[in-house]
C-alpha positions in Angstrom: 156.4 140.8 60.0 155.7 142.3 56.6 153.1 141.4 54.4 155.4 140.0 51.4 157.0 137.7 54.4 152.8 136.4 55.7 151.7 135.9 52.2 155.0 133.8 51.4 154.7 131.9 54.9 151.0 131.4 54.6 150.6 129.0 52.5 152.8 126.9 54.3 150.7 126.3 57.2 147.4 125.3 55.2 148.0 121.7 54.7 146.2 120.4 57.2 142.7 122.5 56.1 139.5 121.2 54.5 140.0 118.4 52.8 139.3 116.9 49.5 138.9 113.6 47.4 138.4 111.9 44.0 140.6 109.5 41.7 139.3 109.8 38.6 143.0 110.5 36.4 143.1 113.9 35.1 142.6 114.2 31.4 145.8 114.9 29.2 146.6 118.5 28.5 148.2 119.2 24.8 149.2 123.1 26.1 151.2 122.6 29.2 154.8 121.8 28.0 156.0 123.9 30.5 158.6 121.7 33.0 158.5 124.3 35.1 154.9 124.1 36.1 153.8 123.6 39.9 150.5 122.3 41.0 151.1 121.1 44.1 153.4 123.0 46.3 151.4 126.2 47.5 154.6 127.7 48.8 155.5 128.5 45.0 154.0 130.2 42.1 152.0 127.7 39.3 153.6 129.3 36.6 157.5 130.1 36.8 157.0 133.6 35.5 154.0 135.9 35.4 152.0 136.5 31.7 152.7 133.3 30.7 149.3 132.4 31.1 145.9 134.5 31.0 142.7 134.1 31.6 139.3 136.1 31.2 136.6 135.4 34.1 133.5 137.5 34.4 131.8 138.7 37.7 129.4 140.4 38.9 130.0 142.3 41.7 128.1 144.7 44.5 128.1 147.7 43.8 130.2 149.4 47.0 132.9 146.8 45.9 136.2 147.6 44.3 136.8 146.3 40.6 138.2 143.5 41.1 141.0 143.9 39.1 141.8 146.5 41.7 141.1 144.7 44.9 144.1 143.6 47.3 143.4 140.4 47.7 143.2 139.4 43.8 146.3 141.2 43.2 148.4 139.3 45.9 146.7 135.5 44.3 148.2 137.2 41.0 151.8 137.7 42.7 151.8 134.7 44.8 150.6 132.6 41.6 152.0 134.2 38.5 148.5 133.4 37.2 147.1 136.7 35.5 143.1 136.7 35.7 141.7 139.2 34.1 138.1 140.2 35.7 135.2 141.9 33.9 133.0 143.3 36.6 128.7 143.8 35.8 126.4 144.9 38.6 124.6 142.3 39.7 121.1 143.5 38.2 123.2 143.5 34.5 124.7 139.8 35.3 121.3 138.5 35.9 119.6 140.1 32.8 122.9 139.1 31.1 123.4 135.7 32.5 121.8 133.9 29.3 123.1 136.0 26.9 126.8 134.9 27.9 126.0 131.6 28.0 124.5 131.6 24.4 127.1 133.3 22.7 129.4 130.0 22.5 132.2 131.8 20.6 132.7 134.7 23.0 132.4 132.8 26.2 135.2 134.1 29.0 137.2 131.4 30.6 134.6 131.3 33.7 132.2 133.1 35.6 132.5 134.2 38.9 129.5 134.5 41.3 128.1 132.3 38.3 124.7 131.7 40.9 124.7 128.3 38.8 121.2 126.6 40.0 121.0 122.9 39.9 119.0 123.1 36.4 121.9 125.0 34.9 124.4 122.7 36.3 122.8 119.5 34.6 121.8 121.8 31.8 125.4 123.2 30.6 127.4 120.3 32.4 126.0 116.8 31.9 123.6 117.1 28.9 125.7 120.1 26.9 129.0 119.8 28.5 129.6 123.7 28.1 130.9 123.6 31.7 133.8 121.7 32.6 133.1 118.6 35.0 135.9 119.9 37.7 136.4 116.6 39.4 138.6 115.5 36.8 140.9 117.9 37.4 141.6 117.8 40.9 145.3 116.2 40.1 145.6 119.9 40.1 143.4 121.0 43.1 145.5 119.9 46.1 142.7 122.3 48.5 139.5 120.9 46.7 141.0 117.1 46.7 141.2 117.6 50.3 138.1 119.2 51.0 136.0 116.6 49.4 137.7 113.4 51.2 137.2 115.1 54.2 133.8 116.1 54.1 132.0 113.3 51.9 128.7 116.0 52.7 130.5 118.5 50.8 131.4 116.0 47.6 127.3 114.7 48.0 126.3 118.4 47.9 128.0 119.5 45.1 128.0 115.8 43.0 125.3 115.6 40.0 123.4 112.6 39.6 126.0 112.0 36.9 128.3 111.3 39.5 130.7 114.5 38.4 131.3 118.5 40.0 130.5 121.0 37.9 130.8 123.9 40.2 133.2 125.7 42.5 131.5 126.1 46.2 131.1 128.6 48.8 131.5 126.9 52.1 131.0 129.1 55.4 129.5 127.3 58.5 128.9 128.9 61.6 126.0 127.6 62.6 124.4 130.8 62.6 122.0 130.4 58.9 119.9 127.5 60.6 119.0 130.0 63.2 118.0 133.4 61.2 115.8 135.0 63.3 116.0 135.9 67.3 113.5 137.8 69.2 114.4 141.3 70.6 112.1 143.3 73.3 112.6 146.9 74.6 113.1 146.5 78.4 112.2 150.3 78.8 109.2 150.0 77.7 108.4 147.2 79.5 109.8 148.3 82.3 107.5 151.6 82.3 104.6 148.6 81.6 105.1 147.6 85.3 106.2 150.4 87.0 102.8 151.7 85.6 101.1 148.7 87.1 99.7 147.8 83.5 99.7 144.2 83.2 97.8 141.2 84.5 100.6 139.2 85.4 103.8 140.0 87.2 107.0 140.9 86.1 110.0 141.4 88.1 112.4 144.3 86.3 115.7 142.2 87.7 114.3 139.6 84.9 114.0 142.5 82.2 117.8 141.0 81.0 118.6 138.7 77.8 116.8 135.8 78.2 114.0 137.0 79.1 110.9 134.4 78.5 107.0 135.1 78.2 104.1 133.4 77.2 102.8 134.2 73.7 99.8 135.4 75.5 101.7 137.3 77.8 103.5 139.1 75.0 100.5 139.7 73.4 99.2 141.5 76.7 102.0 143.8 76.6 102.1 144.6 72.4 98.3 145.9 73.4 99.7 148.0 75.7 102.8 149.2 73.7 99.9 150.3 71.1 97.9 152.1 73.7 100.6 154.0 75.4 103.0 156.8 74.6 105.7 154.6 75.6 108.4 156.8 74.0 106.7 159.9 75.0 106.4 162.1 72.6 102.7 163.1 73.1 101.6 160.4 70.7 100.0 157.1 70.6 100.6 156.6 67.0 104.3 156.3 66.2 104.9 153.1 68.1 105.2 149.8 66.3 104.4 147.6 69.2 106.0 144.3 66.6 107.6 144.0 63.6 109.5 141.8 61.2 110.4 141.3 57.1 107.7 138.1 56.5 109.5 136.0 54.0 112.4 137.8 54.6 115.6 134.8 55.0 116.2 135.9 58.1 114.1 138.6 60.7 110.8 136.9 59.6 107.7 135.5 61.8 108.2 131.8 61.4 109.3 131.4 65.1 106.1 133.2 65.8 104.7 130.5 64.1 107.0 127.8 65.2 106.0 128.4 69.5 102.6 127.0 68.7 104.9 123.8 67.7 104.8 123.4 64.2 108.8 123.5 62.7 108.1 126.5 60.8 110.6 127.7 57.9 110.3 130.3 54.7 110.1 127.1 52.8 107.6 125.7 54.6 109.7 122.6 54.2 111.9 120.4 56.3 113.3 116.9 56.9 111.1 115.6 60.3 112.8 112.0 61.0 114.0 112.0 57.7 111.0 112.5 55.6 110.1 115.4 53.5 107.3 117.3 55.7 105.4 120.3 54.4 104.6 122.5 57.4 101.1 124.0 55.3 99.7 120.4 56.4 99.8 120.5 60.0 96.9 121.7 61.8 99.0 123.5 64.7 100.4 125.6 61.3 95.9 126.6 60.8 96.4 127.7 64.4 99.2 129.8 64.5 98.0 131.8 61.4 94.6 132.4 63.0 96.1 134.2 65.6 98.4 135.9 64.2 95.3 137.1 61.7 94.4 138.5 64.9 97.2 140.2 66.1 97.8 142.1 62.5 94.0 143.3 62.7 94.3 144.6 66.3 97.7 146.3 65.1 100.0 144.2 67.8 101.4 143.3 64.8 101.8 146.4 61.7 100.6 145.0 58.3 103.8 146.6 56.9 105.7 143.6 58.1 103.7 141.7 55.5 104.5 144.5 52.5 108.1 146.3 53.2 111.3 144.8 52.5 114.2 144.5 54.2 115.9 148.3 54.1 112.6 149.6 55.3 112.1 147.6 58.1 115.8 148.6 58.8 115.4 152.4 59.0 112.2 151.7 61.6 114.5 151.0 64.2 116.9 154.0 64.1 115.2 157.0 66.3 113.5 159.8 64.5 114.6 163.1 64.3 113.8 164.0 68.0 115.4 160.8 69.1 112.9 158.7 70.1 112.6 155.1 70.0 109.9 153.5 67.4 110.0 149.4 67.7 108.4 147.5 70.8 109.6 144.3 69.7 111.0 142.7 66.8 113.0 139.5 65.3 115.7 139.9 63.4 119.4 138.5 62.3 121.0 140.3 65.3 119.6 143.7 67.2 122.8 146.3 66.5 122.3 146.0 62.9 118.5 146.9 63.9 118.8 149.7 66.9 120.4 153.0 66.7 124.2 152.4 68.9 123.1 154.6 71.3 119.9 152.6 72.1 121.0 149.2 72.3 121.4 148.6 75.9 117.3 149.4 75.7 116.8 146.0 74.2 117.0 142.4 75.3 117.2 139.1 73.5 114.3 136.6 74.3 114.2 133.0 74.9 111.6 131.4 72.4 107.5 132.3 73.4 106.1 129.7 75.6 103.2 128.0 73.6 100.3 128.4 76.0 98.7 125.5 75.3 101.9 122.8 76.5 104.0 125.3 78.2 107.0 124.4 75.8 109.0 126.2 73.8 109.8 125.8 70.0 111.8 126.8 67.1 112.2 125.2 63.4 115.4 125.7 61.6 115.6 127.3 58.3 116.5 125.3 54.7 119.6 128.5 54.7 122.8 126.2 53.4 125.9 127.0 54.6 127.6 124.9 51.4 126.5 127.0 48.3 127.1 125.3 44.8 127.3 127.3 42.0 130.0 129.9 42.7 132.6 129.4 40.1 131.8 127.4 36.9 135.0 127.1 34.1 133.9 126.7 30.1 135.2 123.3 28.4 136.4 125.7 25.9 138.7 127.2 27.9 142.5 126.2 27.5 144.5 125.2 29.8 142.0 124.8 32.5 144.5 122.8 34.7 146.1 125.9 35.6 143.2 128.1 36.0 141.9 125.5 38.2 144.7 125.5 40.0 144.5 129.1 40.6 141.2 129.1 41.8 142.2 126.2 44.2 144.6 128.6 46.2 141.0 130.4 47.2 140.0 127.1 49.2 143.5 127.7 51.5 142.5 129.0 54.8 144.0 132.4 54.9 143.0 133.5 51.3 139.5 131.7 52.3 139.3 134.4 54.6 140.5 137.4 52.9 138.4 136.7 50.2 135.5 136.9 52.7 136.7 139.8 55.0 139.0 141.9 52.9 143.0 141.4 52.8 145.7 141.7 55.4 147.1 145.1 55.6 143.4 146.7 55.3 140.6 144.5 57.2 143.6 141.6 59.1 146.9 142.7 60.9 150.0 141.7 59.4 150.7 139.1 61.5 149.0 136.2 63.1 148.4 136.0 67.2 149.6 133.3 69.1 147.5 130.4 68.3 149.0 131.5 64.1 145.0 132.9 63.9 144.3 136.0 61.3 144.2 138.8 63.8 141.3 141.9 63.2 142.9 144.8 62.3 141.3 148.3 64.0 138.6 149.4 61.9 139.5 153.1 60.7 137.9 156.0 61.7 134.8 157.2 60.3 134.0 153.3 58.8 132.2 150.6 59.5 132.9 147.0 59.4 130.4 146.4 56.7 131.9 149.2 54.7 135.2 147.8 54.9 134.1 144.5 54.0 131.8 145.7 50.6 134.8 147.0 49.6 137.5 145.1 49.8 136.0 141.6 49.9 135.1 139.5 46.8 133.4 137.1 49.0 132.3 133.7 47.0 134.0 131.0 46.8 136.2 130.3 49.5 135.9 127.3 52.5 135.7 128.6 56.0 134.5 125.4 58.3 135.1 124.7 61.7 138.5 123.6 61.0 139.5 127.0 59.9 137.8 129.1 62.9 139.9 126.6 65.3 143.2 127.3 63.6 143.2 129.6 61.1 141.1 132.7 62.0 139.3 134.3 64.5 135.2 134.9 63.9 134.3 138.4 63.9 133.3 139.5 67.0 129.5 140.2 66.4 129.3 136.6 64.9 130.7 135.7 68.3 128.3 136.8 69.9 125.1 136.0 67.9 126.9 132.4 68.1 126.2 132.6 72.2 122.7 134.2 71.8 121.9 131.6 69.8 123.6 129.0 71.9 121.7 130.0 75.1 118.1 131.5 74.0 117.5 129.2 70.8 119.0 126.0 69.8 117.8 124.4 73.1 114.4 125.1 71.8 114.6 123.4 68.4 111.8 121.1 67.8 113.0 117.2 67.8 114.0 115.2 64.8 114.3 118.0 62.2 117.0 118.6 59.9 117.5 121.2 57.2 116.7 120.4 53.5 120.2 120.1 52.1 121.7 121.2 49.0 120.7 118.6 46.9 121.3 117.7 42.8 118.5 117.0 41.0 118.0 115.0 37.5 117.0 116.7 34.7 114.0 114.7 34.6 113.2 115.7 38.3 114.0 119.5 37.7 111.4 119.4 34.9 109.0 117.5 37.4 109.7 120.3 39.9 109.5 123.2 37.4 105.5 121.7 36.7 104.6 122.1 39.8 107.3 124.0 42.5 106.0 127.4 41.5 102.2 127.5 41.4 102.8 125.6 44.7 104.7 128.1 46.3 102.4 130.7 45.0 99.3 128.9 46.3 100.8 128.8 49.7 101.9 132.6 49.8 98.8 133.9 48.2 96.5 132.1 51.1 98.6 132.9 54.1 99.1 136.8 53.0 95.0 136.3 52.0 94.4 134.9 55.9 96.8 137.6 57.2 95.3 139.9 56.2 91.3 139.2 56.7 92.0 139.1 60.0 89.8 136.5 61.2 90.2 132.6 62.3 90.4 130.5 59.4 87.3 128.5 58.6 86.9 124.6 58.9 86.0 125.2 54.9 88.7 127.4 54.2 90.9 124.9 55.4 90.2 121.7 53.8 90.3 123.8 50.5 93.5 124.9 51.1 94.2 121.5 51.7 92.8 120.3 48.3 94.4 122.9 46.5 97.6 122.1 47.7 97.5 118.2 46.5 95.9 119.4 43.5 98.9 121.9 43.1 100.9 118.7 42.7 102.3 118.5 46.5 102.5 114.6 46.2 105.0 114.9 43.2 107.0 117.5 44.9 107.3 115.4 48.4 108.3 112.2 46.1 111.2 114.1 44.1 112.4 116.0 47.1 112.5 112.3 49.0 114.3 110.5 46.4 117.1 113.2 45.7 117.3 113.6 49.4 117.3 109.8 49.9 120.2 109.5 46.8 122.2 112.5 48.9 122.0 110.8 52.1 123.1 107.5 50.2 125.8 109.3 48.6 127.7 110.3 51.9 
């Protein structure tokens, strides 16, 4: 099957995808005279022949990515559509410096934005107060995908409604199940393996158990960092190149607060999460005191390397490819998923890890991150923009399960076969010699907005296979561990008045709290009975009360609104 016949029978089969909602009547357009117009059928074009309508839609863009004017997948939405979109690519560093400009010249404004990173305050801002953004939901006579999305999923509709009751943003939904979970713990067996053949350690290991799974006490792993720092374990003559444990603190995903979390305190970046339904900072618990006092310890013995505290991401990164005479450099580490750590050629010397065994209760425990898998913000259209039925329209085909997952992959014919398997699934095409799968993927995918939920990994398309796999890592080694009642902090609209509440006191809050752990870090040394209850002060007089209450009451109005 070609790929002019799968484009034209694609649509076709999408009907029964996300689903979508909302019965306001959409307003009466004074531009669309055109009989021939089609916004329902996706099996034809919108507009009966192509340049009839244009649009201009700026979008920032990575910087291995194609213009998008150039990419596949935007060119086959044009043919399939008759729609022309014409898109004005920045880096992504220019759209951000540029962001405000765009918005402030009112007479040059393009049609939309793409990758518009709208944050709730600029989504009440330019939609309910200014009404420089068009409030989408009263369009959706034309949106046959989001209609259907949105009286499916009344989580989706709360998440992206304002207080106002209207959408004024496109979204990007991808669940996997995997951004709840962004950090799993990694060990090298060989190392550990030499720790007991060497008779080393106080307790006893059997090396049939060195396998994924693998489980220690925190104090058992703590035995075995000192004697990762004390040994040559990759034998090059040196004691001084090994980084017995490592991690990206902060980082959204690799970062320490499962360390944190086995001494059970349900430990995110944001330091917040929903516990039985109420708003619960983790900074307050005393078990949180604990887990950074020995951690303090760890950093100053150099189990754990202060450079997890200072380097980002692509640093931490190159520390676990092998050095020029090929040997190994990382003990231990969490991360997103090992291979995108480890050198191929030394993965099989590492093991995944069940969650550290808390000494103390002899449980295990994880938090789940405040990651959302259903991303607001995406695509935002101008109420200056004409015709924005049929530029809403176009945008709609995105939300159909096959183009949902070009747009987040690359397009048939480069990154998905030209025909579907049995089960009518998008099928992985080889990846070409000499490339990667990310490469492929920079390039040819827009990514954004697009709608890829269960529904569409049961009948639409297959997940990659490394998702596959961190989904049954984290199936077996760390959602059994999660600690009771919690849920993530959703994506919730605020008022204007609670933004400006927030934007008092969310800041100096979140600098308080990252200022005294990196200070506590650091020193090395248990914190203090005093140092504590000052912390403590300074974090109600940093206006923690007011944050709870806002956070509560939006989340309360969400929950309400479902």
């Amino acid at each position: 099957m070609n790929r002019k016949v799968l484009f034209t029978m694609l649509p076709a089969m999408l009907l029964a995808s996300c689903g979508g909602g909302g019965n306001r009547p959409a307003p009466a357009t004074t531009n669309l005279s055109d009989a021939g117009l089609n916004f329902s059928d996706p099996d034809k074009p919108i507009v009966p022949e192509k340049g009839a309508f244009s649009f201009n839609v700026t979008a920032p863009k990575n910087s291995l990515a194609l213009d998008y004017n150039q990419m596949l997948v935007f060119q086959n939405l044009e043919k399939q559509t008759n729609v022309v979109v014409n898109y004005t690519n920045l880096s992504e560093s220019q759209y951000q410096t540029q962001k405000q400009l765009i918005l402030a010249d009112t007479r040059n404004l393009p049609d939309a934005l793409y990758h518009a990173g709208f944050t709730n305050k600029e989504l009440v801002q330019y939609g309910s107060n200014r009404k420089t953004i068009a409030a989408i939901d009263q369009y959706l006579d034309y949106m046959p995908n989001m209609r259907r999305i949105l009286t499916a999923r009344p989580d989706i509709k709360a998440a992206l409604s304002a207080p106002d009751g209207h959408i004024y943003s496109l979204p990007r939904v991808e669940e996997m199940g995997l951004k709840a979970y962004p950090n799993l713990l990694f060990i090298n067996k060989e190392w550990v393996g030499k720790l007991v053949d060497n008779h080393e350690l106080s307790f006893n290991i059997d090396k049939a158990d060195l396998k994924d799974g693998f489980k220690l006490y925190r104090s058992q792993l703590r035995e075995i960092l000192s004697k990762f720092k004390a040994n040559d374990m990759n034998g090059d003559g040196s004691t001084s190149d090994e980084i017995p444990m490592s991690f990206v603190s902060g980082n959204w995903q690799g970062n320490e607060s499962d360390l944190i979390a086995s001494f059970g305190v349900p430990e995110n970046t944001s330091h917040k999460i929903l516990k039985d339904e109420n708003v619960t900072f983790t900074v307050q618990d005393p078990k949180w005191r604990k887990a950074v006092s020995e951690i303090a310890t760890w950093v100053k013995e150099g189990l754990i390397e202060t450079a997890a505290f200072e380097d980002g991401q692509d640093r931490f990164l190159a520390k676990g490819k092998v050095d020029s005479r090929g040997n190994e450099r990382l003990g231990c580490f969490y991360w997103w998923e090992m291979e995108t750590v480890i050198s191929p050629e030394q993965q099989e010397n590492y093991i995944v890890m069940e969650p550290l065994i808390d000494d103390e209760t002899n449980k295990q425990y994880v938090g789940i991150s405040n990651e959302l898998e259903v991303e607001k913000g995406e695509i935002v259209v101008f109420n200056k923009t004409v015709n924005k039925e049929i530029l809403l329209s176009y945008f709609d085909r995105f939300y159909e399960p096959y183009t949902s997952a070009q747009l987040n992959y690359g397009p048939i014919g480069i990154v998905f076969e030209e025909k579907l398997d049995e089960n009518n699934k998008l099928v992985t095409a080889p990846v070409p010699e000499g490339k990667t799968v990310d490469e492929l993927r920079l390039k040819n995918a827009p990514m954004g907005a697009l709608c890829l939920t269960k529904n569409e990994w049961d009948h639409y398309v297959n997940m990659e296979p490394r998702a596959v796999l961190r989904l049954e890592r984290l199936e077996k080694y760390e959602k059994p561990f999660t600690i009771q009642g919690l849920r993530s902090f959703p994506n919730i609209s605020y008022s204007l008045e609670e933004i400006n509440e927030l934007a008092k006191y969310e800041q100096g809050f979140s600098d308080l709290i990252a200022s005294t752990y990196t200070k506590w870090i650091l020193a090395g040394n248990e914190v203090s009975d005093a140092d504590w209850n000052k912390f403590q002060g300074d974090l109600e007089k940093a206006g923690m009360e007011k944050i709870r209450n806002v956070n509560q009451t939006g989340y309360n109005r969400f929950k309400a609104g479902q």
